[in-house]
SEDOMI-573004 format. One record per residue (C-alpha): residue number from 0; chain; x, y, z. Coordinates in steps of 0.001 Angstrom, whole numbers, padded with zeros to 6 digits, m for minus. Layout:
N
+-----+-------+---------+---------+---------+
|  nr | kette |      c1 |      c2 |      c3 |
+-----+-------+---------+---------+---------+
| NUM |     A |       X |       Y |       Z |
...
+-----+-------+---------+---------+---------+
//
This chain:
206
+-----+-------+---------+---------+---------+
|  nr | kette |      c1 |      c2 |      c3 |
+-----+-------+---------+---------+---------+
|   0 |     A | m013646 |  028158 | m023084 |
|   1 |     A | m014606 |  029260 | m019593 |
|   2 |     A | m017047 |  026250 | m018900 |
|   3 |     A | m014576 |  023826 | m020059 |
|   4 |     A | m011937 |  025260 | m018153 |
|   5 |     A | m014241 |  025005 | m015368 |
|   6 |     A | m014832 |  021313 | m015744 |
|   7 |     A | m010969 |  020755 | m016239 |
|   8 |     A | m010290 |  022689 | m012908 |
|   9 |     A | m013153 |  020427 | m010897 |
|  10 |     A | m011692 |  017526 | m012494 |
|  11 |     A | m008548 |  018400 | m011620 |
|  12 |     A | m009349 |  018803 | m007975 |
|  13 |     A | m011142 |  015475 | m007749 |
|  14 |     A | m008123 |  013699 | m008776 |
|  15 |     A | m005895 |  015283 | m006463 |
|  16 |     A | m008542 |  014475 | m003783 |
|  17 |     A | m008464 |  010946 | m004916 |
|  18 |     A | m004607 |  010422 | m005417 |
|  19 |     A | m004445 |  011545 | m001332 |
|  20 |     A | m007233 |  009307 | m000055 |
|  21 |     A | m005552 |  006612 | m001900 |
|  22 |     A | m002177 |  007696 | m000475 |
|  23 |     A | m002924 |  007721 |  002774 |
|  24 |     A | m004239 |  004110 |  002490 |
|  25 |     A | m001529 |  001585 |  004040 |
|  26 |     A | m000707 | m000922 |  001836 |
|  27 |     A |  000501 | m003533 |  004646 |
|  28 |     A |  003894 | m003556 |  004108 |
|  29 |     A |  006974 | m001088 |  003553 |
|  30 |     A |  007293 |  001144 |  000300 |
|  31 |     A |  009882 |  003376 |  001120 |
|  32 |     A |  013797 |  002411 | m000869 |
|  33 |     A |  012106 | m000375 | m002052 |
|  34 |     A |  012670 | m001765 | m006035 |
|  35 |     A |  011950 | m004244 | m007524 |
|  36 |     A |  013380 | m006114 | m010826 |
|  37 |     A |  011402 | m008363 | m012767 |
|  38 |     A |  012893 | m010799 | m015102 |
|  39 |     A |  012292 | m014379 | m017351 |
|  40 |     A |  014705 | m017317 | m017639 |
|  41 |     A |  015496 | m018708 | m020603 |
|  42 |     A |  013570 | m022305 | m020497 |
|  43 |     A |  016568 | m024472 | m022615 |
|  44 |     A |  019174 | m022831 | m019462 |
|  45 |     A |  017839 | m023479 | m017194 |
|  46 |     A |  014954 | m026044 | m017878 |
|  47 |     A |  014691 | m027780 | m014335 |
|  48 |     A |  014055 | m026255 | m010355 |
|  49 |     A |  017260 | m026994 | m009018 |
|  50 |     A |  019209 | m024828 | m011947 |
|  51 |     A |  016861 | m021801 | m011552 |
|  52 |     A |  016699 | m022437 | m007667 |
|  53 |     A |  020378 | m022051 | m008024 |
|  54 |     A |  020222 | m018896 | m010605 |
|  55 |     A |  017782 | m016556 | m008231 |
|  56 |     A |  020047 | m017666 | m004956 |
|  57 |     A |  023063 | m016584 | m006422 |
|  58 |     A |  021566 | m013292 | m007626 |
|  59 |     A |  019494 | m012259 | m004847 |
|  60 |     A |  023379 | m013042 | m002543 |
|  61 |     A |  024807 | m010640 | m005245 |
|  62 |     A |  022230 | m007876 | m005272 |
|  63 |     A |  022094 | m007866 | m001488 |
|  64 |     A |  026026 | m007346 | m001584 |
|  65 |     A |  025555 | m004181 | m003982 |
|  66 |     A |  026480 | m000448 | m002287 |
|  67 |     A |  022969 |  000788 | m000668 |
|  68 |     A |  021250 | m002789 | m000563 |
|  69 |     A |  020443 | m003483 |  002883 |
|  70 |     A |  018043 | m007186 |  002160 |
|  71 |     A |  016835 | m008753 | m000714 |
|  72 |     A |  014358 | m011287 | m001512 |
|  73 |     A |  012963 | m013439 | m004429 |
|  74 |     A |  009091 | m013531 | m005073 |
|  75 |     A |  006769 | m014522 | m008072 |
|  76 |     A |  005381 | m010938 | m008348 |
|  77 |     A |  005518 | m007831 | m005914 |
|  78 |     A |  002712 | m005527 | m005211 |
|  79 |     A |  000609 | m003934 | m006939 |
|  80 |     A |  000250 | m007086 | m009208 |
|  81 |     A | m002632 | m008442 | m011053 |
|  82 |     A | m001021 | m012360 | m010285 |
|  83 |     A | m003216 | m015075 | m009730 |
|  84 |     A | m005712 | m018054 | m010526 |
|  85 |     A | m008680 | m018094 | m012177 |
|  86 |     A | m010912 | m020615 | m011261 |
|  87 |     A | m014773 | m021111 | m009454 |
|  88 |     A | m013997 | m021287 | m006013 |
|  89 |     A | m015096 | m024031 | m003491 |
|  90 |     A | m013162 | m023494 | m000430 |
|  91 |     A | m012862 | m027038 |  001582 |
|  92 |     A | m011384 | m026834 |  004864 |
|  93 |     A | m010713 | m030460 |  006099 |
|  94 |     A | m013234 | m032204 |  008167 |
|  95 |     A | m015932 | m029570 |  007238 |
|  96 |     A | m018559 | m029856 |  003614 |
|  97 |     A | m017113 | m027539 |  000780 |
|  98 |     A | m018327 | m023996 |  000610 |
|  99 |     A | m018940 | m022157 | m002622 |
| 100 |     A | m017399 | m018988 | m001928 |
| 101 |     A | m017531 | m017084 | m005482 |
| 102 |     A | m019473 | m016376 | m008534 |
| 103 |     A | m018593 | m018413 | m011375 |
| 104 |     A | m014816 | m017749 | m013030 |
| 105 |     A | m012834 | m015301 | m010248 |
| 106 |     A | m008914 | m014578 | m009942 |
| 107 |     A | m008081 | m015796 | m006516 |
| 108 |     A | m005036 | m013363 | m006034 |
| 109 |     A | m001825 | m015761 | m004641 |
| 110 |     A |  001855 | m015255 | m004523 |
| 111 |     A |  004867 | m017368 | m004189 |
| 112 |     A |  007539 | m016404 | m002246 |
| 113 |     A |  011082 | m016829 | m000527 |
| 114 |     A |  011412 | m017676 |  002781 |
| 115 |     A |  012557 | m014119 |  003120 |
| 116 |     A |  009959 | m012364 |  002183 |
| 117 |     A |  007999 | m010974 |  004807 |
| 118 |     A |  011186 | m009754 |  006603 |
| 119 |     A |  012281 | m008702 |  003587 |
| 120 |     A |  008854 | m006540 |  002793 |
| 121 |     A |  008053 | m005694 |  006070 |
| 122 |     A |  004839 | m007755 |  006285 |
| 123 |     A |  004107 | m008952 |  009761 |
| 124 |     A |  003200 | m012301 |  010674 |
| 125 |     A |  000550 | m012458 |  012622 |
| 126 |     A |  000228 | m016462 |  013642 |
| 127 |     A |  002508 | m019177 |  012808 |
| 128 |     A |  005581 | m019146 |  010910 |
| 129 |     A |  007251 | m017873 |  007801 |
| 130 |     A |  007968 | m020282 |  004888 |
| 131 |     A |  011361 | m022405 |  006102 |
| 132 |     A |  013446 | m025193 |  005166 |
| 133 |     A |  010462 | m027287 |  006970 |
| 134 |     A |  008544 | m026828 |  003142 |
| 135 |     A |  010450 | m029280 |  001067 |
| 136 |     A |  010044 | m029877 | m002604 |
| 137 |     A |  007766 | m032440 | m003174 |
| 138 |     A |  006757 | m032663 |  000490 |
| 139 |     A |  003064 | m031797 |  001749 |
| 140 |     A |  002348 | m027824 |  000734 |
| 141 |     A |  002449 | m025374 |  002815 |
| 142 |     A |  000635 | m022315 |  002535 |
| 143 |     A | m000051 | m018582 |  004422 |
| 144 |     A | m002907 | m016714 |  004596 |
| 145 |     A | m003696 | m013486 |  004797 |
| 146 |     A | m005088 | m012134 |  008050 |
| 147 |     A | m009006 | m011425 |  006893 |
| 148 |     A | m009269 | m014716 |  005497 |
| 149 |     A | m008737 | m016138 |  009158 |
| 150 |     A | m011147 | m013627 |  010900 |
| 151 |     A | m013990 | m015055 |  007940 |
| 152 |     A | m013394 | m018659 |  008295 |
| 153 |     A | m011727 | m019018 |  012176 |
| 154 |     A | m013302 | m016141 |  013493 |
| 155 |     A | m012855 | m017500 |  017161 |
| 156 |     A | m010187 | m020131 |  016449 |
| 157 |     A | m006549 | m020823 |  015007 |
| 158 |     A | m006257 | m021754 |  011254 |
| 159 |     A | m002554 | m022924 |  011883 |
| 160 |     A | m002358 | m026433 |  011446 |
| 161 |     A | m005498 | m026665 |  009333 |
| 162 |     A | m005765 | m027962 |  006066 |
| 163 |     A | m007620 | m026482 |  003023 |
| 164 |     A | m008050 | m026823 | m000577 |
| 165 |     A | m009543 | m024981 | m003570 |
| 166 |     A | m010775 | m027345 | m005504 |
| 167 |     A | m011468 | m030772 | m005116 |
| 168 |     A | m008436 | m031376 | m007979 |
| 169 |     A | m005790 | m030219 | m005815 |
| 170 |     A | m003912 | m031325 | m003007 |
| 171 |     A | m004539 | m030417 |  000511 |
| 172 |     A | m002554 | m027482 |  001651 |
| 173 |     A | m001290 | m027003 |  005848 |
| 174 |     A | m002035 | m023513 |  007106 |
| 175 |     A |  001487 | m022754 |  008838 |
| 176 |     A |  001179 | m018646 |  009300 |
| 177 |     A | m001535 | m015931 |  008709 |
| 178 |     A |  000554 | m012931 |  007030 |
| 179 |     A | m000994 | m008900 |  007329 |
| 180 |     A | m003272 | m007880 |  004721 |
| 181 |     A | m001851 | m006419 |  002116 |
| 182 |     A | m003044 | m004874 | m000673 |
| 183 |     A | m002300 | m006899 | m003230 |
| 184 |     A | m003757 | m004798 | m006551 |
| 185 |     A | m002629 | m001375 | m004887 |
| 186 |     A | m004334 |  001334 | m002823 |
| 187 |     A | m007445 |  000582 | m004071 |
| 188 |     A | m008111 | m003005 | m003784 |
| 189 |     A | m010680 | m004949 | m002856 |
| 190 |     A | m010437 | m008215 | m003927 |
| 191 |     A | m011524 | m009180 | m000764 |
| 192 |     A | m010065 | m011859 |  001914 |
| 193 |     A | m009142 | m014763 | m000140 |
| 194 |     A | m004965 | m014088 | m000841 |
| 195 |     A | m002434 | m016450 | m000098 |
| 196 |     A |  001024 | m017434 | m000282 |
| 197 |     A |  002888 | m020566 | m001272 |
| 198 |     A |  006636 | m021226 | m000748 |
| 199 |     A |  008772 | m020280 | m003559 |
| 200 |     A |  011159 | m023605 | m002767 |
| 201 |     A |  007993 | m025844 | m003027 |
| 202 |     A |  006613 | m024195 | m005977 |
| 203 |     A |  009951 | m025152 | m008060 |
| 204 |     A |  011181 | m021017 | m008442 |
| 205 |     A |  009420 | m021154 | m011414 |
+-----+-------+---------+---------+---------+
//
């Protein structure tokens, strides 16, 4: 019983170690009074963008009027979240030849988001802009990366303005801001420098 307590109590104290490394890691943007709600809409109700565009307005205008609520914002999934794509990656900036950037089947960790959002969550932009009435439904995409993703493929230049794609099946996407890193799967991650964000209004608020 000794030795076992022994082990527990060493245990113990690694785990407290751990939980304040990981603690005092910053997760690039503000925790503190922040919640967040998570919910589904009924597909039949509200079946097309413009009702559920509606629907999460009119909801994020009434929790922001609640006693206590100081901002409030809409987004596909808040940190830590798991959220993403899972696909082999060929990274193709335009002009330059493809680059195979990942081994086989990887979730490429993206978000969608308001045009609020990085106020909102404290997340600085670094280049560029935020998402704005500028990215229209239907018109060319617009997307934001994450800070390490420019310092690995613009180390000595300006990704804002440039356009990039995934995968030879999808549009081209505009670069029109490079966010902070954040860390997207909590304290611990490191998924690496390939996250990005696409306008909520452009991606339908699905």
């Amino acid at each position: 019983q000794t030795a076992l307590a022994f082990v527990l109590q060493v245990g113990a104290g690694l785990l407290v170690r751990g939980f304040l490394r990981l603690n005092a890691v910053s997760p690039g943007f503000e925790i503190k009074n922040l919640a967040a709600l998570t919910l589904s809409l009924p597909g039949k109700r509200y079946g097309t963008p413009a009702l559920r565009q509606d629907f999460y307005d009119r909801l994020r205008d009434r929790v922001a009027g609640l006693p206590g609520v100081t901002e409030a914002t809409l987004a596909g999934g808040v940190p830590p979240s798991s959220s993403g794509i899972m696909f082999s990656v060929e990274l193709e900036i335009e002009g330059q030849p493809p680059q195979k950037i990942t081994k086989g089947a990887e979730l490429l960790p993206y978000n969608t988001v308001a045009d609020d959002y990085f106020r909102v969550m404290r997340i600085p932009l670094v280049r560029g802009r935020g998402f704005d009435r500028q990215d229209t439904p239907g018109g060319p995409p617009s997307i934001i990366i994450i800070d390490r993703m420019a310092n690995r493929f613009w180390p000595s230049g300006d990704p804002v303005g440039q356009r990039i794609r995934f995968n030879v099946r999808q549009p081209w996407m505009t670069i029109v801001g490079v966010a902070g890193d954040v860390k997207a799967r909590g304290p611990s991650d490191e998924t690496g420098d390939l996250e990005f964000y696409k306008s909520m209004r452009q991606e339908g608020y699905a």
